[in-house]
C-alpha positions, 0 to 999 in steps of 0.5 A: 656845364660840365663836371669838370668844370663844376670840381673845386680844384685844389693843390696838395703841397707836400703830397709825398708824405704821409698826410699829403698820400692819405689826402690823395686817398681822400679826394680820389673818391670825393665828388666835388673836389680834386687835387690838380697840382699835386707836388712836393715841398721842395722846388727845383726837384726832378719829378717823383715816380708813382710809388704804387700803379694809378698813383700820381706823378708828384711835381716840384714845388711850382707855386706860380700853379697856384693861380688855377686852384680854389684851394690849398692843402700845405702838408709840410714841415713847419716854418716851410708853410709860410711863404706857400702859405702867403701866395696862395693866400694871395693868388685868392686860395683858401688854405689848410695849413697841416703843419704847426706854423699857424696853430699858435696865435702868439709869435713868442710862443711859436718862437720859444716852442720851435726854436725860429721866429715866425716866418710870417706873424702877420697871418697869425691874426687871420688864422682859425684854429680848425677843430671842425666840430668846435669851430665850424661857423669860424671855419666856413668864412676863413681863408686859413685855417690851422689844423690842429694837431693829432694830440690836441685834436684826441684831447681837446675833442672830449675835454673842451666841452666839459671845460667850457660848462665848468663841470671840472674842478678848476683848481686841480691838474688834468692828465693827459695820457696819449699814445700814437703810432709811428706815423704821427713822426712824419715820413722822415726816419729817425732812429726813435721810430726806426723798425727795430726801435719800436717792434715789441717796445713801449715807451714815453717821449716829449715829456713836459717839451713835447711841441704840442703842448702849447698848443694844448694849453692855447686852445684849453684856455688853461696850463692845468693839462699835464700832457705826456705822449707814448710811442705805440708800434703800430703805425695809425692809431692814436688813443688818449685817456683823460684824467680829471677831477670834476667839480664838487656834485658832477658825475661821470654821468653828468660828464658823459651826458654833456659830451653826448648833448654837445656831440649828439648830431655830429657824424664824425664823433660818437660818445658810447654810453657803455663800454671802452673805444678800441683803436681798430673802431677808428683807424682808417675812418675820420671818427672820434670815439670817447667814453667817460668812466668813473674811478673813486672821486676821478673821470676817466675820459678815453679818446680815440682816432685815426692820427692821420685821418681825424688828426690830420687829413680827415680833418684838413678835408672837413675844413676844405670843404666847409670853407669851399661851401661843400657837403662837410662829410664830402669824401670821408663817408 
């Protein structure tokens, strides 16, 4: 058999944003996988030029090209997701769906949350939330999967763990600080994220309204986290520090060591024993790096990654190929 033939084909929808380009990235140097239909959200488009020599041409939506992929990446908008969503489930694909339409299991929610009503409630059922290192049995016989967010991905890593043991105190509020740089906003320019807005500025957004926020208490199982994101000038890097009171007895040792239990033979999450993650450690890699510090009676939980890798393509990637029975680390080494 040839290597052609051996390769998981797969189509990547939205390849002209920012997470449909780190996928291309990606698969360029995987060795099982590779994007044969690569193509834009929008059908009825003329073709999309290479931006930058050996880039790929980027088609029109075709979905009727679905037929020949063992899998699907759906880089984009919300409420656009859906229909792809549905042949390609259809033409018997696996999916990935990177945009927030599968992300919530309740229509009312996604409702209130986004402002539409769900363009396909019935999927919701069978979507598995994709946190890959929490949800890897689930993943591996999923056909969708939702993959979570940048935010709830650099929060829900370090603190679902400690909340699953009961080592916080269930009573007080939990803060979530996060920063991201400007590509966590998508490719669309706005005047929020417009160069002259962000150079040598700082500022929060989003608070108590940001979209993932549901998201967060979802997938937590409480309403306890206090969510507030920033804008850092930058353009890949997210980083988030946890402030939460542990219970009566626990330690920031205690706190640290279960993280490091839970994560100890995973390749792509690191706990430090001393010292703080930087930004510079993550961007570009598919890593997750936390460290656990105590402040008086409080934890300190610091959480970094790469919002387009380890939140958002890297991560879609970990998902593919579980579910398409690869090596998890396939194309993210």
């Amino acid at each position: 058999m040839s290597l052609k033939r051996t390769m998981k084909q797969v189509a990547i929808i939205g390849a002209s944003g920012y997470t449909g380009r780190e996928l291309l990235r990606l698969l360029a140097s995987h060795q099982s996988m590779r994007a044969t239909e690569i193509m834009t959200a929008r059908s009825g488009t003329k073709p999309e030029p290479p931006q930058f020599p050996g880039d790929p041409v980027i088609a029109p939506l075709d979905l009727a090209q679905l037929s020949h992929c063992d899998g699907a990446f759906l880089c984009t908008p919300h409420g656009a997701a859906s229909e792809v969503a549905k042949v390609a489930l259809a033409s018997g694909c696996k999916v990935v769906d990177l945009s927030a339409d599968f992300r919530l299991r309740s229509a009312t929610t996604y409702h209130t949350t986004y402002g539409a009503p769900h363009p396909a409630p019935e999927l919701l059922a069978k979507a598995v939330y994709g946190l890959t290192e929490l949800a890897r049995d689930k993943i591996r016989d999923a056909q969708l999967v939702a993959n979570p967010g940048c935010y709830p991905t650099s929060i829900l890593l370090p603190l679902l763990p400690l909340l699953q043991q009961q080592l916080l105190d269930e009573h007080a509020p939990i803060i979530a600080d996060s920063k991201s740089g400007t590509s966590g906003a998508g490719k669309t320019p706005s005047e929020r994220t417009h160069f002259g807005n962000v150079h040598e500025n700082f500022c929060a957004y989003g608070v108590g309204t940001h979209r993932h926020l549901p998201e967060i208490h979802q997938e937590a199982g409480t309403d306890r986290i206090v969510f507030v994101p920033h804008l850092l000038p930058l353009f890949r890097g997210m980083l988030s520090t946890i402030y939460a009171t542990p219970r009566l007895g626990i330690t920031a040792d205690a706190a640290r060591s279960c993280l490091q239990e839970h994560y100890e033979n995973e390749r792509f999450v690191k706990v430090y024993a001393t010292g703080q993650p930087e930004l510079r450690l993550v961007q570009n890699n598919n890593q997750c790096h936390i460290a656990v510090a105590a402040c008086g009676n409080q934890l300190v939980i610091t959480s970094v990654i790469d919002n387009l890798q380890k939140g958002a393509s890297g991560q879609a990637l970990q998902n593919m190929n579980l579910m398409l029975g690869l090596a998890e680390e396939e194309g993210l080494s």
